[in-house]
C-alpha positions in Angstrom: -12.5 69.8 5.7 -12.9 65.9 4.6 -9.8 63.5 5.8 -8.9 63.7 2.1 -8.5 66.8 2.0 -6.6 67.2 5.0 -4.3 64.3 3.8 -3.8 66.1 0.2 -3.2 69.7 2.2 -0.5 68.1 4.8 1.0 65.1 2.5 0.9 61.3 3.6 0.5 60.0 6.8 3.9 58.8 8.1 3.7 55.3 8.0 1.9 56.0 3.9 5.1 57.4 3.6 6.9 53.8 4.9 5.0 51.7 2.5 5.5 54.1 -0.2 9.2 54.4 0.5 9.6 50.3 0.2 7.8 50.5 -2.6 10.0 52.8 -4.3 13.0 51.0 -3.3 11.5 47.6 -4.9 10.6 49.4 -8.1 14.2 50.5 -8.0 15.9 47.0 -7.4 13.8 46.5 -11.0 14.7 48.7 -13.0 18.4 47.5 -12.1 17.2 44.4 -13.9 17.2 42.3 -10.5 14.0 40.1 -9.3 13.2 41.7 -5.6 12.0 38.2 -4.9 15.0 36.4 -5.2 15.0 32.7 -6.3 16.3 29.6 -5.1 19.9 29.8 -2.8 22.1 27.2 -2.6 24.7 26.8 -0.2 24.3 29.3 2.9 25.1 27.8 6.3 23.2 28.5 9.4 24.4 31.7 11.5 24.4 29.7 15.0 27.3 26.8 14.2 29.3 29.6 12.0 29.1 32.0 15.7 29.6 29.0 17.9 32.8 27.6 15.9 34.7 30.6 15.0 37.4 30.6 12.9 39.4 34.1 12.3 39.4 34.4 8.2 37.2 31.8 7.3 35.2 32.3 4.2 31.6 31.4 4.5 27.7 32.2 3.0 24.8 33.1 5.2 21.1 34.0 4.8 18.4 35.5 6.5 16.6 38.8 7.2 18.4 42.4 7.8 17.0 43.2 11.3 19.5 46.5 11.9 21.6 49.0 10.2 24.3 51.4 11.5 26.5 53.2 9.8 29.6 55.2 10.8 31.8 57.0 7.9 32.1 54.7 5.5 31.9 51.8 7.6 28.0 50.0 7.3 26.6 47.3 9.8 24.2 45.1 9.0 22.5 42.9 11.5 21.7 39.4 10.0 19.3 36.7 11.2 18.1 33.0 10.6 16.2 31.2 12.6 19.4 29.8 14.3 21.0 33.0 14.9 22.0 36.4 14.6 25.4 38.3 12.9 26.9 41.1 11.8 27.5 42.3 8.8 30.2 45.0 7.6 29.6 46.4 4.3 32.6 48.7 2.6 32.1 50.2 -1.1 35.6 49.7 -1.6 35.3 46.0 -1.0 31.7 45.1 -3.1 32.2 48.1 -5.1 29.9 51.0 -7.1 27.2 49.2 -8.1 26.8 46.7 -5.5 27.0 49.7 -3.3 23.8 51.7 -5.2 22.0 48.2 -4.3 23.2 48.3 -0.9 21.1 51.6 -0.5 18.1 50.1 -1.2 18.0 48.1 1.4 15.5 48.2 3.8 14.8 46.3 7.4 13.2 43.7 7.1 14.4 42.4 3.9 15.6 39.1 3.3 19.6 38.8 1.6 22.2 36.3 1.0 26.0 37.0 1.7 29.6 35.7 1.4 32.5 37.1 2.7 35.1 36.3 5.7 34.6 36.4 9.1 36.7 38.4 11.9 36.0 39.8 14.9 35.6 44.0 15.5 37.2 46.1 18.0 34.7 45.4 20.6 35.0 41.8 19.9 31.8 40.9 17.9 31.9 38.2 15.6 31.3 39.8 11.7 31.5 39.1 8.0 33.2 41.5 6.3 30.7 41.4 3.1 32.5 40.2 -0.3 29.4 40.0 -2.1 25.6 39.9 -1.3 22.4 39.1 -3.1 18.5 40.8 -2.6 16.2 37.4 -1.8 13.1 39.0 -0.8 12.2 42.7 -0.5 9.8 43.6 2.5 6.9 46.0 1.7 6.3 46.8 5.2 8.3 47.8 8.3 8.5 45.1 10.7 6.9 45.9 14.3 8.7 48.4 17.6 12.2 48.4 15.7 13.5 44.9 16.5 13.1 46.1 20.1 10.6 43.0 20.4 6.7 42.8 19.5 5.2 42.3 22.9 1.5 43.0 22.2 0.1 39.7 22.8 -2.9 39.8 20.8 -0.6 40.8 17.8 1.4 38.3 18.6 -1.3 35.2 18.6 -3.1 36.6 15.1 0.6 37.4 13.3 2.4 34.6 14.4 5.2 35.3 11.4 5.8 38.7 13.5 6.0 37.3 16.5 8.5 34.7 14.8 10.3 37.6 13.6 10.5 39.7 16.5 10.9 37.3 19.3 13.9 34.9 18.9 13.1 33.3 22.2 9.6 32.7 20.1 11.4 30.9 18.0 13.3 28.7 20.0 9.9 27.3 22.0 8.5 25.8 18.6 11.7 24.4 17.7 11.8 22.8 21.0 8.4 21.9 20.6 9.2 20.2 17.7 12.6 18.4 19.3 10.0 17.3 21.7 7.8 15.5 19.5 10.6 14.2 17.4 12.2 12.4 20.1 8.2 11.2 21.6 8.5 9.8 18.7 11.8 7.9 18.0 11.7 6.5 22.2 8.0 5.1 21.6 9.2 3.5 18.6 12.2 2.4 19.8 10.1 0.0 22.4 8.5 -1.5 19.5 4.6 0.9 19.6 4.1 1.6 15.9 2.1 4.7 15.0 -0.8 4.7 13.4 -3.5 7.3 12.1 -7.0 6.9 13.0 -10.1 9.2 11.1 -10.5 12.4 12.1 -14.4 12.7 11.0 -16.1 9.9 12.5 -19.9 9.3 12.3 -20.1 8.8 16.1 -18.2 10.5 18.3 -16.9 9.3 21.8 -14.2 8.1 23.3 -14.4 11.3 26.2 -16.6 13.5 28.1 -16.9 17.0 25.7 -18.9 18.6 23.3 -18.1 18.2 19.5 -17.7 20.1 16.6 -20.3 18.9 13.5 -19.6 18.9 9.7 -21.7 17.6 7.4 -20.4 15.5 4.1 -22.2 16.6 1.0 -21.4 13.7 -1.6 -22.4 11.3 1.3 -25.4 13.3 2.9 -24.1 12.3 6.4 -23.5 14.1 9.7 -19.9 13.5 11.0 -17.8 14.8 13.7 -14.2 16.3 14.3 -13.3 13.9 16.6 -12.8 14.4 20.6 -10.8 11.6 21.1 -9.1 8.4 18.8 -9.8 6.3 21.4 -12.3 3.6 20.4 -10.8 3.6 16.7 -7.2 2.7 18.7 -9.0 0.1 21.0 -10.5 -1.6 17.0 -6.9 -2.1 16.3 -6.1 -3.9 19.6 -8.6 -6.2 18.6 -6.9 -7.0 15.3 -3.9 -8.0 17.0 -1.9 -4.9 16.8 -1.2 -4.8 20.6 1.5 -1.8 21.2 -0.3 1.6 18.9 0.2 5.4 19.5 -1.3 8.4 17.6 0.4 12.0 18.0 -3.3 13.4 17.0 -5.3 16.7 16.6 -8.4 16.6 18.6 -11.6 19.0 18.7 -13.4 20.4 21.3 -16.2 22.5 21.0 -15.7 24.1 24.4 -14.2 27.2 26.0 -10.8 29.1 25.8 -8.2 29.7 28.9 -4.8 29.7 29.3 -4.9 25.9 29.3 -7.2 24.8 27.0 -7.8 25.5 22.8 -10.5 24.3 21.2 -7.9 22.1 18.5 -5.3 20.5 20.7 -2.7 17.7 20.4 -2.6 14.7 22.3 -0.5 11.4 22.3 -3.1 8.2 22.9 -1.4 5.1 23.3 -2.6 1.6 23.9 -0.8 -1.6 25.2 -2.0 -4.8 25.2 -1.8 -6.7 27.9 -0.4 -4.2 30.5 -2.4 -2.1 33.0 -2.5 1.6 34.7 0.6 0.6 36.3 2.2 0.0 33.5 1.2 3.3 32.0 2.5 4.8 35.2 6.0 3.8 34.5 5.9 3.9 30.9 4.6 7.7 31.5 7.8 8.2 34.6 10.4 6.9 31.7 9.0 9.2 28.9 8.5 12.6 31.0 11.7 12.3 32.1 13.3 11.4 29.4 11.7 14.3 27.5 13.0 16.6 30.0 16.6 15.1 29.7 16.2 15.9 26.0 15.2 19.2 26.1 17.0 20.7 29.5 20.0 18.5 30.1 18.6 17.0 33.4 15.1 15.8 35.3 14.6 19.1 36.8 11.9 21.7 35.2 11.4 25.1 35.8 7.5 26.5 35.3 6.3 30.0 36.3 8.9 30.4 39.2 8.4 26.5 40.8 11.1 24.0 40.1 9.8 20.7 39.4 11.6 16.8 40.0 10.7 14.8 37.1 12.7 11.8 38.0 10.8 8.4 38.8 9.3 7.4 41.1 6.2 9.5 41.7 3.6 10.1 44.4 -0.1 7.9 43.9 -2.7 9.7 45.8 -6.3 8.7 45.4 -8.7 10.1 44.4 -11.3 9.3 47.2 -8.9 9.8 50.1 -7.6 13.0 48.7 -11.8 14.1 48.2 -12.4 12.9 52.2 -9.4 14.8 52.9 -10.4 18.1 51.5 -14.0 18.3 52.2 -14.4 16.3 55.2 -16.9 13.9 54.1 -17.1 11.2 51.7 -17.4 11.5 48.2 -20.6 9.3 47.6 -22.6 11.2 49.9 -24.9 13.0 47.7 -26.6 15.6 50.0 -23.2 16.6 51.8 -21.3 17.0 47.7 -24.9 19.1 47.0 -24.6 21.7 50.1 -20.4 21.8 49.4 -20.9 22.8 45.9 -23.7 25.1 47.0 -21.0 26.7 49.4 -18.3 26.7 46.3 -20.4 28.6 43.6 -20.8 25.7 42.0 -23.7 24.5 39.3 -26.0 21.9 40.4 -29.6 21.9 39.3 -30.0 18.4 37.7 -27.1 17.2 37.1 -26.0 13.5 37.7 -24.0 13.2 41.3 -20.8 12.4 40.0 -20.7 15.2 37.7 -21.3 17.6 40.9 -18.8 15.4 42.8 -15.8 16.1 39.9 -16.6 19.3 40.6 -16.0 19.4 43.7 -13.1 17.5 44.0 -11.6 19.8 41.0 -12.4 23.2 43.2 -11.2 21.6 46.7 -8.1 19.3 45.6 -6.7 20.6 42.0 -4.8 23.4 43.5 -3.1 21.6 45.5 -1.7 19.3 43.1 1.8 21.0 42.6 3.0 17.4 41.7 4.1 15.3 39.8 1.5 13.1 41.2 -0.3 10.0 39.7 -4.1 11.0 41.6 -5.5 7.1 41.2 -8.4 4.6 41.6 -11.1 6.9 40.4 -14.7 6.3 40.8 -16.5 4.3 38.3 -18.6 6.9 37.6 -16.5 8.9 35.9 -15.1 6.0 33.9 -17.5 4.2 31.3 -14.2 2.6 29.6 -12.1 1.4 32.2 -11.9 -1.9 34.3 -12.7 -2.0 37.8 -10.6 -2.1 40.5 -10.7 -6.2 42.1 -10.2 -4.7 45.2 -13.1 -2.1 45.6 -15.7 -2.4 43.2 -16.8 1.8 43.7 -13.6 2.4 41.8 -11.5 2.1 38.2 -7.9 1.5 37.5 -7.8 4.8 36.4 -5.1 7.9 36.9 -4.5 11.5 36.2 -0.9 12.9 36.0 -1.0 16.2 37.7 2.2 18.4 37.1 2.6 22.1 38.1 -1.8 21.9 39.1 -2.4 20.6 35.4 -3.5 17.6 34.3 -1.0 16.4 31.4 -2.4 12.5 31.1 -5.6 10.2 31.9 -5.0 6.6 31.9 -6.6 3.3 32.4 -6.7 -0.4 32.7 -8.6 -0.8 29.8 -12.6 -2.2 30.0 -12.3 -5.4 27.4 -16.0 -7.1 28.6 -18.2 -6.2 25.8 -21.6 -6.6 28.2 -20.4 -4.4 30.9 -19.4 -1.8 28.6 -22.8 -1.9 26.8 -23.9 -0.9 29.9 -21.7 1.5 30.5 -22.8 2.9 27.2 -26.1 3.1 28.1 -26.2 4.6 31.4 -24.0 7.5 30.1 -26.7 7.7 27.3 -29.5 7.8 29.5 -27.6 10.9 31.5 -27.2 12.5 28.3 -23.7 13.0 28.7 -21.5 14.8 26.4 -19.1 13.0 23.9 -21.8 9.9 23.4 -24.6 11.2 20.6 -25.2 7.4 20.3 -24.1 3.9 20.9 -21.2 3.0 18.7 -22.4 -0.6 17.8 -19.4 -1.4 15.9 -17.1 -0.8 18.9 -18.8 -3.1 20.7 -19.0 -6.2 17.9 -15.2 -5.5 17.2 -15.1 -6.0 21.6 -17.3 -9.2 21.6 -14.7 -10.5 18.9 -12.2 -10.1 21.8 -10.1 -7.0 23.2 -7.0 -8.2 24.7 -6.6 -6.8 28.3 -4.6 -3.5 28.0 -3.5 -0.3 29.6 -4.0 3.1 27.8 -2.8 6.6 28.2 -3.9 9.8 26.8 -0.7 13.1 27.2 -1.2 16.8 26.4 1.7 17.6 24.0 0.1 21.0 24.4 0.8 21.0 28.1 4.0 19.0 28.1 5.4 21.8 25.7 4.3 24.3 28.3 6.1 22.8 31.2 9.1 21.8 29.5 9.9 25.1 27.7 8.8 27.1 30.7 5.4 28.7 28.5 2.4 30.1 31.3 -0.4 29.5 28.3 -1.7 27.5 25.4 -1.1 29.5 23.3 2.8 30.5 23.6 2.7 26.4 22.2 0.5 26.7 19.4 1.5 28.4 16.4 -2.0 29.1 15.7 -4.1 29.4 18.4 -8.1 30.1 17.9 -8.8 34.0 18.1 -11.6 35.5 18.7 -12.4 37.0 14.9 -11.9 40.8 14.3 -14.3 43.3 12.4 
């Protein structure tokens, strides 16, 4: 016997019966000569301030979507929720009456409805509005996932964000704090005088760091262009035209791989200061973490996957050569020793450049030990084509990595401003092939020969400062979105 036929012998499948149900009940919300889609609602107040300030009798109007239903005798419950909040609703026919009653029935979880009544308190204490009149605003087709009991299927989760939204409250309270986050990034950046500024997000050259890039291809102009890694050297073009104190809250693309730490579209915050350094990064980065923190948890202390973390100033700088000599025993520069260590680790080798095997090395050996917040400092020129040598020991840059909870959340430098060393720089990484540098960006340099003030720079994860500061393990409990792999 075919499927169909076994579905025509035995009737619909049980959730065909849902849909069908819905459906039913929005074709009868019509015929009552009412819209199931609602229209525009003025006036409703959000549930969490009504909850929070109380007041026995008080008449007020609230929206949001039904996410329960008891009833007992004639008495129904309704649970309501916004995005602030959830409360209860009591619903009596001889309050709304006949005819709001028959609309009543039609209700379904998962639809969204507007109310006003008064509020009081039940027997058991729960705050309630005893329902005066209500209004349908949307009418949902489909049941809503495990009951209200909370969608915890994470792949479900990352591809139906809305669900997860729906289903998850504490969900909804990370993005909202993501969002105070960036707000207030924002307004104490601006508040020291850094004006923001938006820098392309196709460019014709890509660099500004180490990683592969996406490519597009612009039809009216028959030109190659990529998503941009980085807004770096576009940010540096402005310090040359006298604007010394710039930031960019920016979307950056990385044609790489996916972990709990990394998304192939990310945010970042790149700042640039003229006439400062990596120390003054380093404090400017202290005041802002903190402050952030302050903002979001009421104090300096964070709490991340069961460690508790001091975010007050000052931090720890640990460099980055004596914490490599420390780990492996030997000295970073010392090619054959790095080779045989990452040998040992599992690490690649074959041809690649020395310091690439090196980072690696120092990544496997010292990152897990970087519980932090440490500034790891003084890195070696190597790894640096844009940032200025140390005057004390020419090996190494003014450049540091802010390590908090083992991840990196910032890279920052004393700026490289001599147009001829960084020509050189440009073409040494171009000779190693190196990711992130297709090509020489000549323009960079002539807007450097016209004179790049000496500056500090700093590049912050938002991604990852969201993580720590709302207490989220990956990525992707901070990105509404988050790259999936694609289904069938």
């Amino acid at each position: 016997m075919s499927e169909q036929a076994k579905q025509d012998q035995h009737g619909p499948r049980p959730e065909e019966k849902l849909l069908a149900d819905r459906r039913a009940h929005m074709e009868a919300v019509k015929a009552k000569g009412i819209d199931p889609w609602g229209g525009r609602h003025d006036g409703t107040a959000a549930i969490r301030p009504i909850v929070d300030a109380y007041v026995e009798g008080r008449e007020v109007s609230v929206a949001g979507r039904v996410t329960g239903r008891r009833q007992f005798g004639k008495a129904n419950f309704l649970d309501l929720r916004d995005w602030t909040g959830k409360i209860q609703l009591y619903v009596k026919k001889d309050i709304v009456g006949d005819v709001a009653m028959e609309l009543f029935n039609l209700l379904d979880l998962g639809d969204l409805m507007a109310v006003k009544g008064k509020l009081f308190k039940t027997k058991t204490g729960e705050i309630s509005v005893e329902v005066k009149e209500f209004r349908i605003l949307t009418k949902s087709l489909r049941p809503l996932p495990e009951k209200w009991h909370g969608l915890q299927n994470v792949e479900i989760r990352y591809r139906q964000r809305y669900l997860d939204l729906i289903s998850n409250p504490e969900v909804m309270e990370t993005f909202r704090k993501r969002s105070q986050i960036v707000a207030e990034w924002r307004r104490w950046l601006t508040e020291r005088g850094f004006v923001e500024v938006e820098t392309p997000m196709m460019q014709p050259i890509p660099g500004g760091a180490a990683a592969k890039p996406f490519v597009t291809h612009h039809n009216a102009l028959d030109m190659q262009l990529f998503l941009r890694i980085a807004p770096e050297l576009y940010l540096k073009r402005l310090l040359v035209g006298g604007m010394e104190k710039v930031f960019e809250i920016n979307r950056n693309f990385r044609n790489e791989g996916i972990s709990p730490r990394h998304n192939p579209e990310f945010t970042m915050m790149e700042l640039y200061w003229a006439y400062s350094d990596y120390n003054g990064m380093m404090e400017l980065t202290e005041g802002l973490l903190s402050h952030l923190a302050k903002t979001v948890t009421g104090g300096t202390k964070v709490s991340w996957d069961g460690r508790e973390f001091e975010l007050a100033a000052p931090w720890p700088r640990k460099k980055y050569l004596d914490l490599f000599r420390e780990k492996a025993g030997f000295e970073w520069h010392d090619h054959d020793k790095v080779v045989a260590k990452a040998r040992e680790l599992h690490l690649e080798v074959g041809k690649r450049p020395h310091e690439a095997i090196a980072n690696d090395v120092w990544e496997s050996l010292v990152e897990g030990d970087l519980s932090g917040p440490v500034f790891v400092i003084d890195f070696p020129v190597e790894l640096s084509p844009l940032t200025k040598r140390s005057p004390k020991d020419d090996r190494v840059v003014e450049r540091f990595e802010l390590y908090i909870a083992n991840m990196e959340i910032a890279n920052a430098y004393t700026e490289l401003n001599d147009p001829i060393e960084q020509r050189a720089r440009f073409e040494r990484q171009l000779t190693a092939k190196e990711e992130g540098l297709e090509r020489i960006d000549e323009d960079f340099l002539v807007a450097q020969e016209h004179g790049m003030p000496p500056a500090g720079g700093i590049g912050i994860g938002v991604d990852r400062v969201a993580m720590l500061l709302t207490g989220s393990k990956s990525i992707r409990d901070v990105i509404l979105f988050p790259l999936m792999r694609k289904t069938e």
